[in-house]
Structures are given as C-alpha cells and as structure tokens.
TILOKOL-72651 format. One line per 5 residues: number of its first residue (from 1); for each residue x, y negated, z of C-alpha. Coordinates in nm, 3 decimals, always signed. Layout:
NUM> X,Y,Z | ... $
***
This chain:
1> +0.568,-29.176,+18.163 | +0.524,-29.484,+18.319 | +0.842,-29.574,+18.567 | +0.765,-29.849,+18.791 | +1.127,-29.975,+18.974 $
6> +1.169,-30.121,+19.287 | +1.469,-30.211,+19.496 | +1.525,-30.181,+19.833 | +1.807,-30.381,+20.037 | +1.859,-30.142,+20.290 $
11> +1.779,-29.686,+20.303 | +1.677,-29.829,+20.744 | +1.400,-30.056,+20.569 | +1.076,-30.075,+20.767 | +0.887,-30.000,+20.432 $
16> +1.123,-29.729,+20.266 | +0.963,-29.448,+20.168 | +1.189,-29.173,+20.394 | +0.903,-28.897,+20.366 | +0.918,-28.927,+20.019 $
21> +1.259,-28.956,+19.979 | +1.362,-28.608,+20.158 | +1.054,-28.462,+19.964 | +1.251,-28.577,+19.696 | +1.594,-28.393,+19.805 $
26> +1.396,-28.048,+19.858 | +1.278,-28.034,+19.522 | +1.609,-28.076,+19.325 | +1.808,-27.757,+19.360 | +2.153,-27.942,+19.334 $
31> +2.053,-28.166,+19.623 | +2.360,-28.112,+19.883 | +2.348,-28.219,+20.270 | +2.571,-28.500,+20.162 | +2.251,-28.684,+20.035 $
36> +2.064,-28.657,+20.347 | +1.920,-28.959,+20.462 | +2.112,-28.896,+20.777 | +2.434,-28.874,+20.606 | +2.352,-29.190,+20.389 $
41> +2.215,-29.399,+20.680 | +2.551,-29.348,+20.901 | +2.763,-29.433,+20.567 | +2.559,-29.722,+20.520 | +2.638,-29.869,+20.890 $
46> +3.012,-29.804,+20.817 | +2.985,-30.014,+20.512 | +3.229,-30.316,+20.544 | +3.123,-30.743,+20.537 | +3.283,-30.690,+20.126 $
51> +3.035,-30.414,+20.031 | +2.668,-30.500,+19.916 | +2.412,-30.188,+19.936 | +2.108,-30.184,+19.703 | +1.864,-29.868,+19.653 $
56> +1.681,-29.818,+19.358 | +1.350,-29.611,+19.364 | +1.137,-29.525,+19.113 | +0.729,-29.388,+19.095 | +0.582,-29.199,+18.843 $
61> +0.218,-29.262,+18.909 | +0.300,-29.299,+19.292 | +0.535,-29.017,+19.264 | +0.883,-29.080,+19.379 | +1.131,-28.967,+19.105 $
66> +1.421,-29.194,+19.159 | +1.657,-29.298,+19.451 | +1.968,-29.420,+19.357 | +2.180,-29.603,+19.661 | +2.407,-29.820,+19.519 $
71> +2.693,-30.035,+19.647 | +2.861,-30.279,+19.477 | +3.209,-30.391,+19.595 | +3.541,-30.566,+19.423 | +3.848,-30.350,+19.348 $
76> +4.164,-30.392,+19.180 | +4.296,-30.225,+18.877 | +4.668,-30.284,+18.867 | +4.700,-30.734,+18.768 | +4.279,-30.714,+18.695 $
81> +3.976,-30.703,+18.984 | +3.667,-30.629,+18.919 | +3.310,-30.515,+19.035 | +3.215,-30.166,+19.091 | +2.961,-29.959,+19.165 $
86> +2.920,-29.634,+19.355 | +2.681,-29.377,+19.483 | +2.685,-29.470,+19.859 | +2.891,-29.190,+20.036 | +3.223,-29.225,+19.857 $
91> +3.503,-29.157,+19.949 | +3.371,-28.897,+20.190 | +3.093,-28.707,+20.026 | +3.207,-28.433,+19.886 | +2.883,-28.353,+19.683 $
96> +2.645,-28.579,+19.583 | +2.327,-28.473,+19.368 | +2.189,-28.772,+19.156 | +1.802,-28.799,+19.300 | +1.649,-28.813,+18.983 $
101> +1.372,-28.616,+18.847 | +1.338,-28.798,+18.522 | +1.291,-28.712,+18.142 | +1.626,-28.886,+17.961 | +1.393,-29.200,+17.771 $
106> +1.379,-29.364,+18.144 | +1.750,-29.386,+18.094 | +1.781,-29.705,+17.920 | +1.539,-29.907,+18.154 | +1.757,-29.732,+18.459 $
111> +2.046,-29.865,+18.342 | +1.922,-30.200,+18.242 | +1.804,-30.277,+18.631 | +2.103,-30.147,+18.761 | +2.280,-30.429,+18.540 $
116> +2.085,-30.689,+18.600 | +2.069,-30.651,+19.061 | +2.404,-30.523,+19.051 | +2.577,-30.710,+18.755 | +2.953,-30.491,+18.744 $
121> +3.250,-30.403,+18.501 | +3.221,-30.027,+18.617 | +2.979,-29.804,+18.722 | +3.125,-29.499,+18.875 | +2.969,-29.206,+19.001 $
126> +3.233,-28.917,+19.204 | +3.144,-28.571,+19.306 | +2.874,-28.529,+19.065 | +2.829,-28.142,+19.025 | +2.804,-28.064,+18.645 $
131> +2.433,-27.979,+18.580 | +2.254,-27.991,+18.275 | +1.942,-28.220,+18.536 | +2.146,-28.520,+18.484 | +2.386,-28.448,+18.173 $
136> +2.050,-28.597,+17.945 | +2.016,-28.895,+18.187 | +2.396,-28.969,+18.184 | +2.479,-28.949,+17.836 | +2.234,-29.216,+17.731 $
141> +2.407,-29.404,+17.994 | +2.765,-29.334,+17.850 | +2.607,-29.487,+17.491 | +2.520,-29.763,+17.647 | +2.819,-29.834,+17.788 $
146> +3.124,-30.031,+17.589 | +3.357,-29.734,+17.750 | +3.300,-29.426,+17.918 | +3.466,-29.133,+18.061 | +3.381,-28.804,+18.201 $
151> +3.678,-28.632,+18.411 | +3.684,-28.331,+18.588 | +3.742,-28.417,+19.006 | +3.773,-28.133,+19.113 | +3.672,-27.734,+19.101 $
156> +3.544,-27.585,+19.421 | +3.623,-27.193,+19.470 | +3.238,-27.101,+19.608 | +3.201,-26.706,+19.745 | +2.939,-26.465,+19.740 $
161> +2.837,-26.300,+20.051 | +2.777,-25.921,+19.991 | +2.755,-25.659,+20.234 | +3.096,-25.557,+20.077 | +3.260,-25.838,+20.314 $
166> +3.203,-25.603,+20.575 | +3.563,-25.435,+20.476 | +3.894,-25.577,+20.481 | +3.985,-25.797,+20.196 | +4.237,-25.596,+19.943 $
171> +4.589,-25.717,+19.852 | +4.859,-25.962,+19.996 | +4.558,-26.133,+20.188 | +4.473,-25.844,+20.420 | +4.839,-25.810,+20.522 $
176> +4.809,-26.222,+20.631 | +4.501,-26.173,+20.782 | +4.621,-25.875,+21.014 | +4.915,-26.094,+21.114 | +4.667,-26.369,+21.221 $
181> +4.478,-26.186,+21.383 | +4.791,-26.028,+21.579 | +4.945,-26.365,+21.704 | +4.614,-26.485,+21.793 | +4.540,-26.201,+21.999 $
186> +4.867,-26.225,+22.149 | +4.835,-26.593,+22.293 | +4.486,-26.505,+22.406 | +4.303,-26.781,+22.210 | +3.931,-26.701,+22.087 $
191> +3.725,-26.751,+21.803 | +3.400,-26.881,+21.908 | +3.080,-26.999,+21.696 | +2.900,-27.295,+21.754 | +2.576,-27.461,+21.617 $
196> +2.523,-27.760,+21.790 | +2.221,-27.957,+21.886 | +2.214,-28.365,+21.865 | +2.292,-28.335,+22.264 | +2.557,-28.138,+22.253 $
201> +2.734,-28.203,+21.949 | +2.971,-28.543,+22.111 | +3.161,-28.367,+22.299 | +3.275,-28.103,+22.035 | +3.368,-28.421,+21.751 $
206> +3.538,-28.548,+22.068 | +3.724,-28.198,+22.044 | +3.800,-28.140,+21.695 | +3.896,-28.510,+21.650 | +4.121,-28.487,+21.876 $
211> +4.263,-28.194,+21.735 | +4.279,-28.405,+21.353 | +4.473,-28.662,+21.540 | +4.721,-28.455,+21.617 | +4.783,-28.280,+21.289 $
216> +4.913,-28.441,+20.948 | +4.626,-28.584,+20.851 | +4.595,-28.792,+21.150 | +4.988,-28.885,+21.101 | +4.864,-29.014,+20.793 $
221> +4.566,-29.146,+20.880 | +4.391,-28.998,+20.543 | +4.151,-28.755,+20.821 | +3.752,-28.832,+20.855 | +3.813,-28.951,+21.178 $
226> +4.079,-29.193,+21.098 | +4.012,-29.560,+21.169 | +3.713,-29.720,+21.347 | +3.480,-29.684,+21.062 | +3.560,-29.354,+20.925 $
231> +3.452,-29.201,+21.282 | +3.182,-29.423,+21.347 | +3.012,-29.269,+21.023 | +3.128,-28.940,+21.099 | +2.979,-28.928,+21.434 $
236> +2.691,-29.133,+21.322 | +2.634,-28.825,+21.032 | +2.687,-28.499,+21.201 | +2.472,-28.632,+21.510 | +2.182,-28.674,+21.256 $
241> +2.258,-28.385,+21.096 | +2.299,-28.162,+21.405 | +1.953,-28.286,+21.515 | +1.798,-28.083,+21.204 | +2.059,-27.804,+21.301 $
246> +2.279,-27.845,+20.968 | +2.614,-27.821,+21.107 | +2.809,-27.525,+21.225 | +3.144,-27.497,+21.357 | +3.417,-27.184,+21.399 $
251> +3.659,-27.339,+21.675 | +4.009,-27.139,+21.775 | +4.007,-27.179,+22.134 | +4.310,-27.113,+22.389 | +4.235,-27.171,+22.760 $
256> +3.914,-27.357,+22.684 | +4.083,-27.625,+22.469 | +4.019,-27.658,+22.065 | +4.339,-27.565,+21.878 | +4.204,-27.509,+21.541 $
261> +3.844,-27.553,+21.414 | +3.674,-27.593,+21.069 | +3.390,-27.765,+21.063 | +3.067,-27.711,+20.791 | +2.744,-27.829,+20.760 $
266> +2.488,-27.573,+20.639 | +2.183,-27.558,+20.448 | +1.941,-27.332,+20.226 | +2.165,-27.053,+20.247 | +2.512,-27.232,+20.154 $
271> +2.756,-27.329,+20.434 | +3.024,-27.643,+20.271 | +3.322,-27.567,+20.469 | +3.363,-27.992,+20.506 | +3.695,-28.007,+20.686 $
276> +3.934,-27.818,+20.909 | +4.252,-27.889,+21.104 | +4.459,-27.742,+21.372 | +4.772,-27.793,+21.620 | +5.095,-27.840,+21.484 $
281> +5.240,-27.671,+21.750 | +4.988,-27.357,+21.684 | +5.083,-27.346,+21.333 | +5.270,-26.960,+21.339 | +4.915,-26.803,+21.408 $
286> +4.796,-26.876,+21.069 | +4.446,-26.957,+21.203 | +4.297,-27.086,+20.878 | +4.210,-26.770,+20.733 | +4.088,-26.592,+21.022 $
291> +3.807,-26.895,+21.120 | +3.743,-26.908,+20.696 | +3.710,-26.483,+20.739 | +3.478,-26.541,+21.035 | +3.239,-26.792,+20.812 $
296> +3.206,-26.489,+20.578 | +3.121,-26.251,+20.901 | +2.884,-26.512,+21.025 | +2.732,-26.530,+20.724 | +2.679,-26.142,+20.680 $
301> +2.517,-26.167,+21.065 | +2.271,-26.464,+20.919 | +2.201,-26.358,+20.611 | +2.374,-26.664,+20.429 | +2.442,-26.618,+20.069 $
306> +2.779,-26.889,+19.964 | +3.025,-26.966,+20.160 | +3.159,-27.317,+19.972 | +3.504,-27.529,+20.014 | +3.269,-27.844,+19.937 $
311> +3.563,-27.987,+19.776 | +3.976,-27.932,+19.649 | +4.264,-28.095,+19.491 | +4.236,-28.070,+19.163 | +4.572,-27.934,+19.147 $
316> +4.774,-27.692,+19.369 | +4.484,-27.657,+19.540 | +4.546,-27.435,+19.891 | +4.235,-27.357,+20.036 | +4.245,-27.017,+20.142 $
321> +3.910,-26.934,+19.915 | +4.080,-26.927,+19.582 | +4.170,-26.541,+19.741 | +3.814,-26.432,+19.764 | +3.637,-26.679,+19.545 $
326> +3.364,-26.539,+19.306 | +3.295,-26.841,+19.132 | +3.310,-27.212,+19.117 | +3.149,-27.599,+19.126 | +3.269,-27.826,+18.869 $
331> +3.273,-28.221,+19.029 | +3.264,-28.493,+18.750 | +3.381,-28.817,+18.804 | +3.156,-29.048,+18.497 | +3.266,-29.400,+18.467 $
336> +3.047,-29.682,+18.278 | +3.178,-29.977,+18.175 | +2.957,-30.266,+18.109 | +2.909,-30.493,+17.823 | +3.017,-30.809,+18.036 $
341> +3.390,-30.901,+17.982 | +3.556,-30.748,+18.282 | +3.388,-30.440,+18.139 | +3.495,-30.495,+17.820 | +3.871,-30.560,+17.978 $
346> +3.874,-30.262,+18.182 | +3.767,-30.039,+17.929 | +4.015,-30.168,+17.659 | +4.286,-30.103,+17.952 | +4.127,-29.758,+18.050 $
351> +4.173,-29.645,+17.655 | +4.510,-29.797,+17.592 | +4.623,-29.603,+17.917 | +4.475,-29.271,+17.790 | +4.663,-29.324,+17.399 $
356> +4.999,-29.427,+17.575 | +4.997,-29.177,+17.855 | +5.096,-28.850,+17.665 | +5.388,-29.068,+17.507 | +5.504,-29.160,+17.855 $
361> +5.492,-28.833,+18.044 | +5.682,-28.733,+17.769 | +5.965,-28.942,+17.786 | +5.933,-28.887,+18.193 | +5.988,-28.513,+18.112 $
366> +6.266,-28.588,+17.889 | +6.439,-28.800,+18.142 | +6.405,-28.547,+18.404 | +6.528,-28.255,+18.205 | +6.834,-28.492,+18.127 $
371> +6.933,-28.565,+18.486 | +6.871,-28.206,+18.605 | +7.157,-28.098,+18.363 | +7.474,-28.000,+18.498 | +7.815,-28.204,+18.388 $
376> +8.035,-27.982,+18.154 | +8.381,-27.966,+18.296 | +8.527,-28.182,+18.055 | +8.299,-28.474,+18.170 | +8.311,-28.406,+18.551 $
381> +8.639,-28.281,+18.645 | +8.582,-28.203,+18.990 | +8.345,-27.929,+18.837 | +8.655,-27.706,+18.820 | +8.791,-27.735,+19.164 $
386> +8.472,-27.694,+19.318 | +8.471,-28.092,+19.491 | +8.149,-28.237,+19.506 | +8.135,-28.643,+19.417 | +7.872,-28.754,+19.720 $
***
C-alpha cells in the first residue's frame, strides 16, 4: 500500500475532496450521522479563537481511505495544562466512526503526522463504538504511545424492531405506559410526527429549544442549545441534515404549542434518539415513554430496523430503553499520550491516579460507613430520651 497524506486546514476548503469524503462514510458500516460533513462543518464554525482544526486525508492510489478532523486545543488537568487532541464533534457527538479504511502497518506513519502538525501530550478519541475496523489501527497507536488507556464511555441500550412491537409491552412498563397515555389523553395534548425539510425545520428548533430552556437542562445550562455556540452548531447541523431528510422528530403537543419532544436523526434503517426534553410543569403525564413507544410504532409503519439512545450515563442510566432493549453499543474513550514531556507528565499522573484510586475510595467508604453509624447510648445521651442535638 502506498498512503500518500495530506492535510487540510479547513473540511469548507475550496479543494477538499467532499464527494469523496461522503463516499467514504457510505462504505464503512459503523459510519453514524454524527460524521456527516454537515454535522462536522456546523461544529467546525462553532469552534472557539483557542481551538485549531486540521484534517488529515489519506489516498491509496487516488483512493480516499483516510479523514481524520482533528482539533487541537489546551486543557487543564488539575495544577498541569496541556495540548489535546480530539475528533472534531466532541462534546456533542454522540457517535463518531473513525473514517479509516486502512490495513494496521499505515498505523505508525498515521500517527507520526498527526505528531508532527499537531504536536500534543494527549490524543483522545470519545464515542468510538468498539469495532474490530479500528481495534488493529488503534492498538499500534496505544504502543506507540508512552501511556494509554481504553475506558468504556458509555453502553447504549439499541432495540430491535419486530412486528412483535405491534402488542403492548409486558410487565411494570405497560402499566406506565397506559397511565401516560391516560393523562395525556385527558389534557388533550397530541402526539404528532414530523420529518422536516431544510425550510421548515427553524421554526420547530425554535420550538423544542424553547421547550429545553425551560426544563433542567436549560437551568443548568448543560442542554445542546445552551449558550451562543452550542445552538449556533445545533441549528447549523440539523438544517444540513434536514436538507438530506435525516432528522425526525415525535413532538407532544397541547393547543398547538410543543410540551415535550424527542428529537433523532435517522439513517440506513437506525433512528439515534439524540435528545429529548419536556415542560416541567407537564411532568405528571409521563410523556417520555409514550413519544420513545411511538419511535418504535413509526418505525414498524417505515420499515426501520433499531431504534438507538445514541448515547447514556454510564451509570444509573434512565433512558426509558433499558425496558425494551435487545442489545447494546459499547463507546470507548482511547487516550494517547505522547512521547514529548507533557505526555510523559500526564501519563505518569494518569497511572499514579489509577494505583492510588482503589486505596482512596476505600478509605472514602470507610469514612462513610463510620459517620452513618448511630451513637450508642452511652456516648450520646440524648439517644435515650429521644432529643435530637441539631
């Protein structure tokens, strides 16, 4: 194989090779939406002045085989900072597919150019699914790296659509769902589909961020639309995508106004239920489940085949698909630390964390177990008359 590199400064270049580059995306089966060049160009323009993009592409014999969008940036890791690199996307990608149709001996000379353009302490990739494409690629990476680690992000609950759907889900579920369904019928709100177009899909972010604003994660300001950047690339994304008609929406609907929506983008088959929020003060209907049942029904009508929560905590997870789940999509986070001596420093902190971090949870337990014990009478008196000591 002969690899020929080239780097590009920006995926809106005059002279980047787009055509090529979603050719590229078809072909690999683990490809998600989140690396369409739609998604990528809006996160790109909501890149800050601190953040320095850089896209790698490789030819096989003309052949594009490579694109790796990089972006290198300085973070802090408790007293040290350092350069990183990511996949562009992060933090709000919940998939991304490595574009990379190579056999693992291009590893090395991957690695070395990513070095030298974008000298770093770490190179960290999130949201990686787990697929044995890559796993070659990577782990020549991780032996070329001073450090590396390979943790589990998350693991999304995926379902099958079968024609069994078509009955009511068995168990404590069913009994939650029929409430829903009750209260909602009760207010009068609908549940109403939607797969918008690039002209119409403005008014219904307007809608549902509006509707994010209002809930928690707008309180907390941890939603996609939150701050000026997050829902300029948000906008900027689903636009694109809704011009290829990728995105589909189940909104809960009371007197023409949005109440509760989730909101997925679809492709081959799969729809990645991406995000979802509703009114605090509509909370009682229990909406969630009934839009998440009606992305199964939809699916049945369209002949979809996965419904797919895209991405979870990795613990305590509560999306309502662990219920009906029939199998799952392991993320990986893999972090590579360099050679160079901020590598060297971060790595030496990263495995001094992981051999003292057993010892201290631990002693946290310990300490914890301790103060939850109750005073024995003879060292708190006021145990046996009942006083309390606040």
């Amino acid at each position: 194989m002969s690899l020929e590199l080239q780097w590009y400064p920006s995926l809106a270049a005059a002279d980047f090779p787009a055509a090529d580059y979603e050719q590229l995306r078809q072909q690999l089966a683990d490809s998600a939406p989140f690396n369409h060049l739609g998604w990528l160009l809006a996160a790109e323009a909501a890149l800050t002045a601190g953040q320095q993009l850089q896209v790698l592409v490789g030819r096989d014999q003309g052949r594009l085989c490579l694109c790796l969008p990089l972006v290198r940036g300085t973070e802090r890791f408790g007293p040290l900072t350092a350069q990183v690199v990511r996949h562009l996307g992060y933090p709000l990608s919940d998939r991304i597919a490595l574009l990379c149709d190579l056999p693992a001996k291009a590893a090395a000379q991957v690695l070395r150019a990513i070095r030298k353009q974008l000298p770093h302490a770490l190179l960290q990739l999130d949201e990686v699914p787990d697929d044995a494409a890559t796993h070659s690629l990577l782990s020549r990476w991780a032996r070329r790296s001073s450090t590396h680690e390979q943790r589990l992000n998350c693991r999304v609950p995926v379902h099958r659509i079968v024609p069994e759907d078509r009955q009511e889900i068995s168990g404590d579920p069913r009994y939650k769902l029929r409430r829903a369904r009750k209260r909602i019928a009760a207010c009068g709100a609908q549940v109403r589909r939607v797969t918008p177009n690039a002209n119409t899909i403005t008014p219904l972010l307007d809608a549902i961020s509006a509707v994010e604003e209002l809930s928690w994660k707008g309180d907390d300001e941890v939603g996609i639309f939150s701050g000026r950047l997050r829902r300029q690339w948000m906008y900027q994304a689903f636009t694109a995508l809704a011009a290829q008609g990728l995105v589909r929406m189940v909104l809960l609907e009371l007197d023409g106004r949005c109440i509760s929506y989730r909101l997925g983008v679809f492709e081959r088959g799969r729809v990645y239920d991406y995000n979802l929020a509703f009114v605090p003060a509509y909370a009682e209907l229990g909406s969630g489940r009934v839009l998440l049942e009606e992305w199964i029904h939809w699916g049945l009508d369209d002949g979809w085949e996965w419904v797919d929560a895209s991405r979870v905590s990795l613990h305590n997870s509560s999306h309502q698909l662990h219920e009906r789940m029939s199998g799952a999509v392991e993320h990986q986070r893999q972090s590579f630390y360099s050679w160079r001596p901020s590598g060297l420093a971060l790595g030496l902190a990263l495995r001094l964390w992981q051999r003292f971090k057993p010892q201290l949870q631990r002693l946290r337990q310990k300490t914890s177990a301790t103060a939850a014990e109750p005073d024995s009478p003879q060292e708190n008196p006021d145990a046996l008359t009942g006083h309390s000591q606040r």
